[in-house]
N, C-alpha and C positions, 0 to 999 in steps of 0.2 A: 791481923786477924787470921786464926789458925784454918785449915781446910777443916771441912765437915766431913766425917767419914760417913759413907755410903752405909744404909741401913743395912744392918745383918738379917740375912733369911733364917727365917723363923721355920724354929725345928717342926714344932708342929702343924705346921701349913704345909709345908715341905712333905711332912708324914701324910697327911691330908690326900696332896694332892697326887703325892705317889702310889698312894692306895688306888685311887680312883681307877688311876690309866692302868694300872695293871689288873683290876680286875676287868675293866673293858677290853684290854689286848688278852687276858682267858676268856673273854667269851665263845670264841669259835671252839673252846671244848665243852661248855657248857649247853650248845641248843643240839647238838648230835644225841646228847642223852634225852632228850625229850622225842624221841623219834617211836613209836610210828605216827607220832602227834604230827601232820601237815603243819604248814605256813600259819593257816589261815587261822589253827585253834592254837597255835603259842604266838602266834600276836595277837589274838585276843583275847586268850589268858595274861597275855603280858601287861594289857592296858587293863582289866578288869581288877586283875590280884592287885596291882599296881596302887589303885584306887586305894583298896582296902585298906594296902602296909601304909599310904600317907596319911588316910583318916585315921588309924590308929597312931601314928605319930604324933600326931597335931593334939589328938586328943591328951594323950600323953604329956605333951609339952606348951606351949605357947596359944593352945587353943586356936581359933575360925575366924578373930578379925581381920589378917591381913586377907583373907580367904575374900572375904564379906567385903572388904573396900576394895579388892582387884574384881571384883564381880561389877561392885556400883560405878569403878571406873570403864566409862565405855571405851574409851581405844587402849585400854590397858587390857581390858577384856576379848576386845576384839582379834589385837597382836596374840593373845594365849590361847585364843582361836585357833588362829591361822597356824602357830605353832604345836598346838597339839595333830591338826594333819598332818605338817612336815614331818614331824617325827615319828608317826604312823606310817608315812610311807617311809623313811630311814629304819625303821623298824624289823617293817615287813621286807623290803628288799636286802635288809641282811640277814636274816633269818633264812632267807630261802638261798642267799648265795652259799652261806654256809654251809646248809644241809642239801645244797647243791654242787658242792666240793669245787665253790670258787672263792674258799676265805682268802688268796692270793690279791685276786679280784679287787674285796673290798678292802684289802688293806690299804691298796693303792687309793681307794675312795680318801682314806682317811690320811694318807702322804699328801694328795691331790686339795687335801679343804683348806691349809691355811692361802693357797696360790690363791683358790679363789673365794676365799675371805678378801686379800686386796683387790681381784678384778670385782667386787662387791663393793669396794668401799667406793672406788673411781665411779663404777656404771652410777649408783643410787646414792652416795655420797658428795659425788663430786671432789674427792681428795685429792690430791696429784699424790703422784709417786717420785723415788728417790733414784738415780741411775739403775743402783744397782737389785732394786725391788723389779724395774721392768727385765731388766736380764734375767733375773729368776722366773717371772712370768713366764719371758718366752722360753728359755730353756723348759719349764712344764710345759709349754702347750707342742715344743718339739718329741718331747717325753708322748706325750698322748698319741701323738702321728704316728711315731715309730710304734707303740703298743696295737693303733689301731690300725696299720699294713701287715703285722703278724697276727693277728687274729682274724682280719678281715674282715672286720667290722666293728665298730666305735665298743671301747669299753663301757657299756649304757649303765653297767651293776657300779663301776666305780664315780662312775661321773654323776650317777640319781644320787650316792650316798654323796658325794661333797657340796652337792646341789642343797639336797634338801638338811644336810647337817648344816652349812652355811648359814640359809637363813632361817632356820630355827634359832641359833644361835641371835644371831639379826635380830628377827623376833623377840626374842627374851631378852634384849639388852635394850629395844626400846620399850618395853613393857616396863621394864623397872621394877618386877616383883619378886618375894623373896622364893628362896628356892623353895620348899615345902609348900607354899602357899600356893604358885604358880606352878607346880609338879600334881597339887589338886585339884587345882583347874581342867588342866589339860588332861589328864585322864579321868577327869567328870564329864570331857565333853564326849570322850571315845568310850564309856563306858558301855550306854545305851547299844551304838551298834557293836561291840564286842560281847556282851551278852544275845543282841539277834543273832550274830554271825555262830556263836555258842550253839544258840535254841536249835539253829537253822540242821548244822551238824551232827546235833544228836536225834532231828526229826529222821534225817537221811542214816542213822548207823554209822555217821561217820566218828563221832566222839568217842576219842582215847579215852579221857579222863572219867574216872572211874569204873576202868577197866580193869586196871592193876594199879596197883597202891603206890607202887614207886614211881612211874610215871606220874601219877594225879597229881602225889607231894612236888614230884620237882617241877610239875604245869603251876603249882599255887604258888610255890619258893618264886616264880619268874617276878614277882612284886618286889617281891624284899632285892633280887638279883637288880632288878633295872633299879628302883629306888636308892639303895646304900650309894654306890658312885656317882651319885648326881647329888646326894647331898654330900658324901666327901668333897667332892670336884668345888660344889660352891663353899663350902669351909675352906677349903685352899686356897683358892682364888681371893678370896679376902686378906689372904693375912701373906700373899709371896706376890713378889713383883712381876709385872708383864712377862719381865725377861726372861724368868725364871717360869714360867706356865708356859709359854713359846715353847722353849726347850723340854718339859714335861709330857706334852702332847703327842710327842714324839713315841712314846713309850708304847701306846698302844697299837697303831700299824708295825709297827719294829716286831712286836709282839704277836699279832696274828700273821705276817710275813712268816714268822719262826716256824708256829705252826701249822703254817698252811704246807710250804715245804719240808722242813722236821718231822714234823708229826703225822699229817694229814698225807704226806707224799704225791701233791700236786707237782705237775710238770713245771720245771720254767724253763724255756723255749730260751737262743742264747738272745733273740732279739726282743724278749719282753724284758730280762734282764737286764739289757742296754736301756729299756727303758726305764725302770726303776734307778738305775743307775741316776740317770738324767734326770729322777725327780727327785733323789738325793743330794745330788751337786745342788739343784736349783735350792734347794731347802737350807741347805748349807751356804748357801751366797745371802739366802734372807734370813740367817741366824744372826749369823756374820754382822751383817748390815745394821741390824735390829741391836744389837750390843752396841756397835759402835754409835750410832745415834742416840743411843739411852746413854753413853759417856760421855756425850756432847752436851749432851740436855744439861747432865746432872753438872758438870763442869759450869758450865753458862749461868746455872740459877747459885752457883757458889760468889761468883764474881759480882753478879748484879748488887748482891750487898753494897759491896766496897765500894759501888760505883754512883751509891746513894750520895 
């Protein structure tokens, strides 16, 4: 009996999912252009526009049932709850690291999520881990020590964004709902208070938006911005192997690191650099790992045939 050759990655998933991460690894030049817009009125432009671009989506294509049954499911509902906060506070806290001139910062946020995606699966899962997954652990949690004795004080902007990326992620994968349908949930839920938080801002003078025309447009463009890569991301995801989205993910932190120092001309200190450094090795040990165990797998499930 001949070996089964390993499925080919598929061009356009591949396209899919590379779109994705790199228009998320541009976003640290994307929210400086909405500036003298505050934090507080491009996240809630972000969740309100947001709303809009997926109802016009939906309308457009596939129509409101999957909408309608993730509503009538109550812990499906619940989980797109609890993930539309997570991702309102991932939102908000890189929005303001950004136009805080810490996109270095949160790049690390997004180095730092798949480590603690596995300290996520052990704590609330119960998984074990493989030798070489805890040595990548610890080497990130050495990484964060050395970062946070040179700053002198806990990286809090990168460790809220791997936090609350984590388990949003968590979230949506026990929810089991499709991306558009569950992307209209969750900003149906933050709708309301991002329209008060709107109202609130233009009672005080503080509202940009529709003050000058070019700002307004790119406050309402933030829908279609946050929208497009969340549904590239899940078209991706569909149709390219685990292994192959591991190493994609990658593209985005790589990508605002660039900018943050390239571009943006943020400092790196030589002992934060030691730290990145340290969360690259570590990343690199669970790429590593991650391959070799999906060679194993896929080896293993070729023989059981034979052994019928």
């Amino acid at each position: 009996m001949g070996c089964v050759p390993a499925p080919a990655t598929d061009r356009r998933g591949l396209a899919y999912g590379t779109s994705a991460y790199l228009l998320w690894g541009a976003f640290p030049l994307y929210f400086p252009l909405l500036e003298p817009a505050g934090t507080v009125e491009i996240l809630a432009s972000r969740m309100a526009w947001s709303l809009v671009t997926v109802l016009v989506l939906l309308r457009l294509t596939g129509g409101f049932a999957g909408v309608r049954a993730a509503v009538a499911d109550r812990r499906a509902f619940g989980l797109l709850v609890a993930a539309a906060v997570l991702i309102a506070v991932n939102w908000g806290v890189y929005i303001w690291g950004v136009n805080s001139k810490h996109v270095v910062e949160t790049s690390l946020g997004y180095f730092i999520n798949p480590l603690f995606t596995i300290v996520l699966g052990v704590v609330v899962l119960g998984e074990r881990l493989r030798r070489a997954q805890w040595v990548a652990v610890g080497i990130g949690a050495a990484a964060v020590v050395v970062i946070t004795v040179d700053f002198g004080r806990l990286p809090w902007i990168a460790l809220v964004l791997a936090f609350s990326f984590g388990m949003y992620g968590y979230c949506k994968k026990r929810a089991d709902v499709g991306a558009a349908d569950s992307l209209a949930i969750e900003t149906g839920v933050q709708f309301v208070p991002a329209v008060i938080a709107l109202a609130v801002l233009g009672a005080q003078g503080d509202l940009v938006f529709g003050t000058r025309w070019s700002t307004s447009l790119l406050l309402a463009l933030a829908g279609v911005v946050t929208a497009v890569p969340l549904l590239l991301f899940a078209a991706g995801t569909r149709r390219l192997p685990l292994s192959v989205v591991g190493l994609l993910q990658y593209l985005t932190p790589v990508l605002q690191f660039g900018v943050g120092v390239g571009i943006r001309h943020e400092p790196l200190p030589t002992s934060e650099l030691i730290g990145f450094v340290l969360v690259w090795v570590a990343l690199l040990v669970l790429t590593v790992d991650g391959l070799r165990h999906q060679r194993a797998a896929r080896q293993t499930s070729r023989l059981e045939p034979a052994l019928v």
